[in-house]
C-alpha angles and dihedrals in degrees: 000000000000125000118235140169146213134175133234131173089352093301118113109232114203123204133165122232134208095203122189118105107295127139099262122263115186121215122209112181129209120266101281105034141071147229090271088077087075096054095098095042086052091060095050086053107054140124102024092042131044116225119211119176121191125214090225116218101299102010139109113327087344122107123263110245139229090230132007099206122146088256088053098053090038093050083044088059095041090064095050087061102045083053086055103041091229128167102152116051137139111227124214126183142176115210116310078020090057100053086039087052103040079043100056086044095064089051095047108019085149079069108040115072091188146331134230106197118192122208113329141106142223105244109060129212101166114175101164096153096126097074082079086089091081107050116125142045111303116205099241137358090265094051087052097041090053089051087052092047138207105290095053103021094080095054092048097051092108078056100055106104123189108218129183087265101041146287113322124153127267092241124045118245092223092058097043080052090058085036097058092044090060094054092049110103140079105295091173086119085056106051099045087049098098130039090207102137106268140189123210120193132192138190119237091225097034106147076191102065136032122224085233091048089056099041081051091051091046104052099038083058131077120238092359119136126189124224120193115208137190100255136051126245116343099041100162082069099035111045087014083167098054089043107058085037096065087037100059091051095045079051102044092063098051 
């Protein structure tokens, strides 16, 4: 995927792009992680669909930011799509990815042709302020990656920078905390806000959903199915298989 770039609001936005002349496909990744998470499934994809992942506000290769408000993350996206000249696309999202997805649906539903929404809700409860624990520069990778710990080091490990001081993030704890306070809240208005086909997926093991939230979200949408996979919250890296596999044939539909 190539690495590309666009500005907003004085802030420089990065995004990889498959390329090639797929039908586009836009990628919005959970708090914590970046656009690299799609690359595999981008591959999978191609050529019939266009990956673009987007470094999300804070994220990745993309600026910090001053806010991380909804309006913030929706404008940012907005963007992406006026640099790409985009008026088509399927959105999938992971988490903060998907509200921001199912949300800029309902603003722009003439643009969106359907959304795959991974693991996440519509009533928000966000408390992730225990990712201030690893704030700071870490003498080495391993030192960061035991902070971290066992259960979330393997998935930020597109995340981990050496810098000439030491090993830090590439976001800071104390934004993805602001970050997480502004998505808490009931987004039911939002997501029943557009008819486009979607796809909503949940981990077996999710600690996020419940089984009972997304058959509720299912059957209170229009043209909205719900697949159960083996895995819990970030299935696209955890059952990749699965995942694509469920993906292609929601897609090959629209």
């Amino acid at each position: 995927m190539e690495r590309c770039a666009f500005s907003r609001d004085g802030l420089r936005f990065s995004y990889l792009d498959a390329g090639g002349r797929g039908r586009p496909l836009v990628a919005l990744h959970a708090h914590v992680m970046e656009a690299t998470t799609f690359a595999p499934l981008a591959k999978l994809l191609a050529p019939e669909w266009r990956v673009i992942a987007l470094d999300q506000r804070g994220h990745g290769h993309s600026d910090h930011a001053p806010s991380y408000t909804r309006t913030d993350y929706l404008l940012d996206l907005e963007a992406l799509f006026d640099h790409l000249h985009l008026n088509d696309a399927v959105l999938l999202g992971n988490s903060l990815g998907g509200i921001n997805a199912y949300q800029f649906a309902a603003r722009h539903p003439e643009m969106i042709r359907g959304l795959i929404i991974e693991d996440i809700g519509v009533v928000i409860t966000d408390e992730p302020s225990f990712v201030l624990a690893w704030e700071g520069t870490f003498p080495t990778r391993e030192a960061l990656a035991e902070c971290i710990g066992p259960r979330f080091a393997p998935y930020l490990e597109d995340s981990f920078r050496k810098t000439p001081t030491g090993w830090k993030l590439a976001f800071e704890p104390k934004e993805i905390v602001a970050s997480g306070k502004c998505t808490n809240g009931d987004h039911w208005h939002d997501w029943l806000s557009t008819d486009c086909p979607a796809l909503l997926l949940r981990g077996r093991d999710s600690r996020v959903t419940t089984q009972a939230e997304c058959e509720q979200m299912t059957s209170r949408r229009p043209n909205t199915r719900l697949a159960e996979l083996d895995g819990s919250h970030i299935l696209h890296y955890e059952n990749p298989t699965a995942f694509a596999d469920v993906v292609k044939k929601f897609l090959r539909a629209l």
